[in-house]
C-alpha positions as CSV (number, residue, x, y, z in Angstrom):
1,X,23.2,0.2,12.0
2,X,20.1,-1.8,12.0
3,X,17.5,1.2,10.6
4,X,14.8,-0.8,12.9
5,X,16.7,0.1,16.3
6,X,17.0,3.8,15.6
7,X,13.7,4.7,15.4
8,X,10.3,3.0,16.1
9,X,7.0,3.6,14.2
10,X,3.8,4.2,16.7
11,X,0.6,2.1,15.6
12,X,3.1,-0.7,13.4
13,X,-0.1,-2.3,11.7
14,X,0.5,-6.4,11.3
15,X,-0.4,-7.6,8.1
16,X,-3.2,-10.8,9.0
17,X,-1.5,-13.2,6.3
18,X,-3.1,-16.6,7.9
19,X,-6.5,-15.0,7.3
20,X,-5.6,-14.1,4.3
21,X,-3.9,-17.2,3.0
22,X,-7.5,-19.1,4.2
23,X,-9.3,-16.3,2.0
24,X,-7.2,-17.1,-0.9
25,X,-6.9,-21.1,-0.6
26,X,-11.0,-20.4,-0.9
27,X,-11.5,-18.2,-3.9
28,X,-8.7,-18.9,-5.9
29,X,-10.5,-22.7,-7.5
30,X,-13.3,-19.8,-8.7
31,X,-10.9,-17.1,-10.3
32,X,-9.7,-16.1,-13.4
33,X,-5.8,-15.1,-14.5
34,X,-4.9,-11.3,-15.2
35,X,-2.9,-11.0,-17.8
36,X,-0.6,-7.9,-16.2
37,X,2.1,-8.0,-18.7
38,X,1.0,-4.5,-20.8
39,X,0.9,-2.6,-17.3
40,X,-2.6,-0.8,-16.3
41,X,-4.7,-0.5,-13.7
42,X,-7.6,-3.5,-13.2
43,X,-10.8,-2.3,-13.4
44,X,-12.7,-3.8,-10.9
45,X,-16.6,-2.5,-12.2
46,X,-18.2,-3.6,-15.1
47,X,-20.5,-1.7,-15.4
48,X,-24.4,-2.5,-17.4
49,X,-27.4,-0.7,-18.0
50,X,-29.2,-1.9,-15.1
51,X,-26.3,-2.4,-12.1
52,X,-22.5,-2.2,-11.8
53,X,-20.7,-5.9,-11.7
54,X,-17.9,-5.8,-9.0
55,X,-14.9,-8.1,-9.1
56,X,-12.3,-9.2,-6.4
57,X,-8.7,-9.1,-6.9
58,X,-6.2,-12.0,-5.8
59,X,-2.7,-11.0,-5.4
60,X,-0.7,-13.8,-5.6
61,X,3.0,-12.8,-5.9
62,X,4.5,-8.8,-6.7
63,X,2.8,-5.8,-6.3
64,X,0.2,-3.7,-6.2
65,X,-0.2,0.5,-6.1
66,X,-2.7,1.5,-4.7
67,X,-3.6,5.3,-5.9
68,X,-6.2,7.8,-4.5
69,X,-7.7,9.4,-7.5
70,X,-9.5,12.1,-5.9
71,X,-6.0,13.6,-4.8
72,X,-3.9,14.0,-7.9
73,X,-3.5,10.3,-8.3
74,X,-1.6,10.1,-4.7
75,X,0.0,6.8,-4.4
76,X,-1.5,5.9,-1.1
77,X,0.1,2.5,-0.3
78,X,1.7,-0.7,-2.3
79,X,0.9,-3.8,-1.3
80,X,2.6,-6.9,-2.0
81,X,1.7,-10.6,-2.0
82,X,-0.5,-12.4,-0.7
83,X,-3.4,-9.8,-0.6
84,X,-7.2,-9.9,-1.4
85,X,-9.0,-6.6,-3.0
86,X,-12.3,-5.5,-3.7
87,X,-14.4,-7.5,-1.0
88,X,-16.2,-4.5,0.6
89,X,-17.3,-3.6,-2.8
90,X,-18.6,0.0,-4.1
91,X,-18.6,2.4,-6.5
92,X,-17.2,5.2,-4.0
93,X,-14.6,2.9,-3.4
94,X,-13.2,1.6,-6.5
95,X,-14.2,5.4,-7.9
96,X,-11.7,6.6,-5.0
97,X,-8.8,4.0,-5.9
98,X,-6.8,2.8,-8.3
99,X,-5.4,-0.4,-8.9
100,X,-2.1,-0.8,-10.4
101,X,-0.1,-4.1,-10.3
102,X,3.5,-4.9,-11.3
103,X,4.1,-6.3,-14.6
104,X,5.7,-9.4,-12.9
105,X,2.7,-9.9,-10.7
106,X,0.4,-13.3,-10.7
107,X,-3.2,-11.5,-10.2
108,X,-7.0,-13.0,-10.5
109,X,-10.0,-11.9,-10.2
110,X,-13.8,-12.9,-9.8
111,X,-16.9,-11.3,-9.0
112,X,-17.7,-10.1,-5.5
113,X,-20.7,-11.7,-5.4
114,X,-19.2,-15.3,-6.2
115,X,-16.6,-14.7,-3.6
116,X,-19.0,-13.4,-0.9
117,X,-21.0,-16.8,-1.6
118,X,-17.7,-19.1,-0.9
119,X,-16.8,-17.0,1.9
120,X,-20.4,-17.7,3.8
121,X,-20.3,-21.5,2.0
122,X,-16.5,-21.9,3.6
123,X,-17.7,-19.9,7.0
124,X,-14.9,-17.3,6.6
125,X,-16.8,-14.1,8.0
126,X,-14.1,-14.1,11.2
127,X,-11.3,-14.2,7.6
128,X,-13.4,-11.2,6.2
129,X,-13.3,-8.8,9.2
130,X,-10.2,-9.4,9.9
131,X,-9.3,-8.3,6.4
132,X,-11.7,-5.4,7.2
133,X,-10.2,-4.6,9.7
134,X,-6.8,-4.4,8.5
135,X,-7.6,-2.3,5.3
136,X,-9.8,0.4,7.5
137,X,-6.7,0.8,9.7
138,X,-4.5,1.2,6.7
139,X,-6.7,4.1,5.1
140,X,-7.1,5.3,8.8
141,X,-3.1,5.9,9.4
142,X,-2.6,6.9,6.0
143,X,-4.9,9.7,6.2
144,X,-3.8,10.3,9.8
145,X,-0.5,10.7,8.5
146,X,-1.3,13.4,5.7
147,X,-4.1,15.4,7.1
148,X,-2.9,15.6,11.2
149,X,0.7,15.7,10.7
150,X,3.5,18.4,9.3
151,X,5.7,18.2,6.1
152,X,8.5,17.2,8.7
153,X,6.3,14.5,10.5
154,X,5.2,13.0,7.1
155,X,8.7,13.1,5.5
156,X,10.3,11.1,8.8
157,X,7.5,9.2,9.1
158,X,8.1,7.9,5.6
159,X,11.7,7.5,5.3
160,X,11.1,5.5,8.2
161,X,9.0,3.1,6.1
162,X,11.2,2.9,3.3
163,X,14.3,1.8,5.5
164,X,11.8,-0.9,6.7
165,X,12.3,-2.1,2.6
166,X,14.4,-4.9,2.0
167,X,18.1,-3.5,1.0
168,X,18.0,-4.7,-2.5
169,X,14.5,-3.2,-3.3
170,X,15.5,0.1,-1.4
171,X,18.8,0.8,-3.2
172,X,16.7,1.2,-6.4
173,X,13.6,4.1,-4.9
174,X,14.5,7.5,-5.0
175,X,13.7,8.7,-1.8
176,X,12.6,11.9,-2.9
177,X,10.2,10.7,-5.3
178,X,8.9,8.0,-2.9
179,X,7.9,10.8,0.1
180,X,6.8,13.1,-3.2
181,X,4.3,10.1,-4.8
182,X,2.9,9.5,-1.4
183,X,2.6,13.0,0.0
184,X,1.9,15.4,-2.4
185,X,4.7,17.5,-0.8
186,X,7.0,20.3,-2.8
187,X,9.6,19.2,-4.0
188,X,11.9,21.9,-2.6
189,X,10.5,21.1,0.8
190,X,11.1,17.4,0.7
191,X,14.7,18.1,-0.3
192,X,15.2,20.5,2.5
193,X,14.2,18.4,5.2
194,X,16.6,15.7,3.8
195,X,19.6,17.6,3.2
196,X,19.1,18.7,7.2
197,X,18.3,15.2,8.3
198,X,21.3,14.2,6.1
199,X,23.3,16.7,7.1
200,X,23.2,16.2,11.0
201,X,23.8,12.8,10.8
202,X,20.7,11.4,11.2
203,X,20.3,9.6,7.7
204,X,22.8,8.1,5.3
205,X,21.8,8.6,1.4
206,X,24.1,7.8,-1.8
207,X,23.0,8.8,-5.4
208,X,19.6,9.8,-3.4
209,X,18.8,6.6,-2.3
210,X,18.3,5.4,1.6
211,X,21.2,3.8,2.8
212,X,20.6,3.8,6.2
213,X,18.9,5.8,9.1
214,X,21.6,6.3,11.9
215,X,19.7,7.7,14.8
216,X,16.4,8.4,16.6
217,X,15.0,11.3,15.1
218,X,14.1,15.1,16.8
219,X,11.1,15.1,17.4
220,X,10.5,19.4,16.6
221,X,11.9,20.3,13.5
C-alpha cells in the first residue's frame, strides 16, 4: 500500500525550493567550501573580543541534523539539499542548535553580514521571508508536536514522517531510534506503542525497520 494514502499529516509544510535556489544562485560566487569529511558540527560564531562573527551555511547536496542543545541534544529535524542556514543570525540561536552535516555533504559558508549585503544588492528580501517563514513554521510544528501532544500522538505522528522517506533510505533507520532521537521518549514506551500498532495491523516492520503503514490510524490510544 502506498503509506501516503493511509494516513494524512495536518499542517504538511512545503519546502519553498525556488526561493531557495534564487538565495543560493546569489551567495554561493561569495562562499567558501566545508571540508565535512572528519564529521562535526559547523560552527557558525566566531567569536572576538569585541563582537561575535556569524556565518551562513549553504547546503548544497546531503544532509544536515539539526539538534536542540538545550534538550539533551534532541535531534529536532534533518534537512536535506538545497537549504540555506544561519540568515536570522544570533547567539540564542546558534547557542540553541547544532549543526551537523553528513560526511558526503557539499556545504559552504560565509559571513552573515556579506550575505545580508548580496541579498539587499540582488533585491531578495521577498527570498528571505519566505525562508523565514518556512523555518519559524518548522520550529513551530516541531515544538507543537512535543510539548501539545501525547507519547502516542508524537510516535504516529512520526512514523508517519519516516514512511514519507524514500524506500531505500527508510529500510536502513531503526524506527525506534528515529521516534527515540527526535522525542526524547522511553524507550519501553516507544516499543509498546509499536508492538500494538504492529500488532493490530496497522504498521508493517521487518528487522525494526518501516516497511510500510497499512491503515489510517485510531485516533485514542
Amino acid at each position: 500500500m502506498n503509506t501516503h494514502s493511509a494516513h494524512s499529516q495536518p499542517g504538511l509544510i512545503e519546502k519553498p525550493l525556488a526561493e531557495i535556489q534564487r538565495l543560493i544562485d546569489c551567495l554561493l560566487p561569495a562562499a567558501t567550501q566545508v571540508d565535512t569529511r572528519k564529521g562535526g558540527a559547523i560552527n557558525l560564531v566566531k567569536q572576538s573580543k569585541n563582537n561575535n562573527e556569524f556565518f551562513v551555511i549553504l547546503l548544497i547536496s546531503g544532509e544536515i541534523e539539526l539538534y536542540r542543545t538545550a534538550s539533551n541534544n534532541l535531534l529536532f529535524a534533518t534537512a536535506s539539499g538545497h537549504n540555506v542556514f544561519g540568515l536570522l543570525g544570533s547567539s540564542l540561536r546558534f547557542n540553541t542548535y547544532k549543526f551537523v552535516p553528513s560526511k558526503d555533504s557539499e556545504i559552504y559558508i560565509l559571513p552573515r553580514e556579506q550575505a545580508i549585503d548580496l541579498i539587499i544588492k540582488h533585491t531578495l528580501i521577498r527570498e528571505l521571508l519566505t525562508i523565514h517563514s518556512f523555518m519559524s513554521d518548522i520550529q513551530a510544528k516541531g515544538g507543537n508536536l512535543l510539548i501539545n501532544s501525547t507519547a502516542y500522538e508524537i510516535v504516529s505522528t512520526l512514523l508517519m514522517e519516516l514512511a514519507d522517506v524514500p524506500e531505500e533510505k527508510r529500510l536502513k533507520i531503526s524506527v525506534a531510534n528515529y521516534i527515540i532521537d527526535r522525542s526524547n521518549l522511553a524507550r519501553s514506551g516507544v516499543m509498546k506503542i509499536l508492538s500494538e500498532l504492529r500488532i493490530g495491523g496497522y504498521i508493517d516492520i521487518n528487522y525494526g525497520k518501516l516497511i510500510c503503514v497499512n491503515k489510517r490510524f485510531p485516533t485514542v490510544y
